[in-house]
C-alpha positions in Angstrom: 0.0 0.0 0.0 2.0 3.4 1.7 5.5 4.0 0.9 7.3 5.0 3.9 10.7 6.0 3.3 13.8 5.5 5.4 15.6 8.4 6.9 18.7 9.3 5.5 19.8 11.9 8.1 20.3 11.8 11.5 20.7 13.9 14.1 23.5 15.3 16.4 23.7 17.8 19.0 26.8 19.0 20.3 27.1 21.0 24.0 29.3 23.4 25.2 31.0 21.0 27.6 31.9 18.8 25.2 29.2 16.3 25.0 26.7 15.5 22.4 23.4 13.8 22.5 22.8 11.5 18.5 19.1 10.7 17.7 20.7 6.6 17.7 22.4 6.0 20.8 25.0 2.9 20.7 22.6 0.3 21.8 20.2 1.5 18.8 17.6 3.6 21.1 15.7 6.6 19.0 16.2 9.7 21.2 13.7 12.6 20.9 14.6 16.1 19.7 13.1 17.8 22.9 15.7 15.5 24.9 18.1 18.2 23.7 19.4 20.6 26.2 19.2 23.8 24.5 20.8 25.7 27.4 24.3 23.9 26.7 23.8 23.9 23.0 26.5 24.8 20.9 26.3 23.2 17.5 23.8 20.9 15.7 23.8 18.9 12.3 22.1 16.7 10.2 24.4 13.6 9.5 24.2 10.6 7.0 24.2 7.1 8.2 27.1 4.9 7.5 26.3 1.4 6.1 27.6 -0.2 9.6 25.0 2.2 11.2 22.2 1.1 8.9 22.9 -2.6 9.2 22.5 -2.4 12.9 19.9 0.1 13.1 17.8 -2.1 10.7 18.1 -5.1 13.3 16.6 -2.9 15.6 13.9 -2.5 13.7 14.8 1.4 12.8 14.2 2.1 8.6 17.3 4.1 7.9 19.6 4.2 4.6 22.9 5.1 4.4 23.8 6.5 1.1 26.7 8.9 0.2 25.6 12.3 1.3 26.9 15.4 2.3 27.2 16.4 6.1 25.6 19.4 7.4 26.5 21.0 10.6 25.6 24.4 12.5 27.8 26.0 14.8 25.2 28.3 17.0 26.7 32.0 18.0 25.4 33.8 21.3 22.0 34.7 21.1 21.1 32.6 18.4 18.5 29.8 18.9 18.7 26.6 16.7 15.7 25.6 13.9 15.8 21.8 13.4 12.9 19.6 11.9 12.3 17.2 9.0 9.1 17.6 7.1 7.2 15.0 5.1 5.7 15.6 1.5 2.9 12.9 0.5 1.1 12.3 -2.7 -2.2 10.7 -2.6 -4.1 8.8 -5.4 -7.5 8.4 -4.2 -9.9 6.4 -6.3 -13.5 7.2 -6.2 -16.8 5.5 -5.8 -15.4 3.1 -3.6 -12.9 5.9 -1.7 -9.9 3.8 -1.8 -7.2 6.2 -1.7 -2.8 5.5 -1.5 0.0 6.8 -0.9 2.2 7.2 -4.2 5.3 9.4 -2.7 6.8 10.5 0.5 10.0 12.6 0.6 11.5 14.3 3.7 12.9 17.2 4.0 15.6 18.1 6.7 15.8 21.6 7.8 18.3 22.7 9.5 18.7 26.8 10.3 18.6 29.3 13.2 16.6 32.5 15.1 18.2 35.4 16.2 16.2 38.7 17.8 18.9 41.8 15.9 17.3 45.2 16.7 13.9 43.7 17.7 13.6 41.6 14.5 13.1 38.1 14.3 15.8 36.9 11.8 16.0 33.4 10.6 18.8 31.6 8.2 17.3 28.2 7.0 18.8 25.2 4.7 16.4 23.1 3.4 18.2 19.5 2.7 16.3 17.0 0.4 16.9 13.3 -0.1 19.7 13.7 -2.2 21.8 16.0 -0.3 20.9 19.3 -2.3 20.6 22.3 -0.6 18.5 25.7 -0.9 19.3 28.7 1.6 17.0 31.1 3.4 17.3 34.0 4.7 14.9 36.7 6.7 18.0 38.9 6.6 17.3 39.3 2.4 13.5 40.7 3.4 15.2 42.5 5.9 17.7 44.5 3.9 15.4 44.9 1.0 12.9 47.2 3.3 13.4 50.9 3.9 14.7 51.7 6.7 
């Protein structure tokens, strides 16, 4: 029936002690994004899964591919706070009279940016990551300059 893909990205977040919290620990456990402690946080990026990483996370039951993509990696300065999510795209055929409908494409897409207050503006800088590792960049600061002052 649905197609649900496997994640190609993971997540790391890296503290300003020195530690870092992955979305896979080392005995294969998922860890949630709001385990992160955004006080210590210092850096943050979207990684790729190795082939050893997919092989084990696939015996625990976790639907990851490793394939040979691009690591992405943000490096937070005071006062800015980090943007992180993935965001799923479906397509649906739906068949009428009898209302069966299907799934015919999910993609993901891994964001990866961050907020900043400058002169009681809200400004963002966002990458968009697709499947394949391509990249597009957004930026409230191009609104921002663009306006009169």
């Amino acid at each position: 029936m649905g197609y649900n893909p496997p994640l190609v990205y993971y997540w790391k977040a890296f503290y300003n002690d020195g530690t870092e919290l992955a979305q896979f620990d080392d005995e294969g456990n998922e860890h949630l994004f709001k385990e992160i402690d955004q006080s210590k946080l210092k850096g943050f990026g979207w990684f790729p899964f190795t082939y050893q990483q997919e092989a084990f996370l696939k015996s625990k039951g976790h639907n990851v591919r490793a394939l040979p993509l691009p690591s992405y990696v943000l490096w937070l300065k005071p006062g800015q706070r980090l943007i992180a999510f993935r965001r799923h795209f479906l397509s649906l055929s739906i068949q009428t009279p009898v209302g069966v409908s299907s799934l015919t494409s999910h993609k993901i897409l891994y964001v990866l940016g961050w907020q900043e207050t400058i002169g009681g503006r809200n400004m963002q800088t966002l990458m968009y990551i697709d499947e394949e590792g391509n990249v597009e960049l957004s930026s409230s600061h191009e609104t921002a300059r663009k306006e009169p002052v």
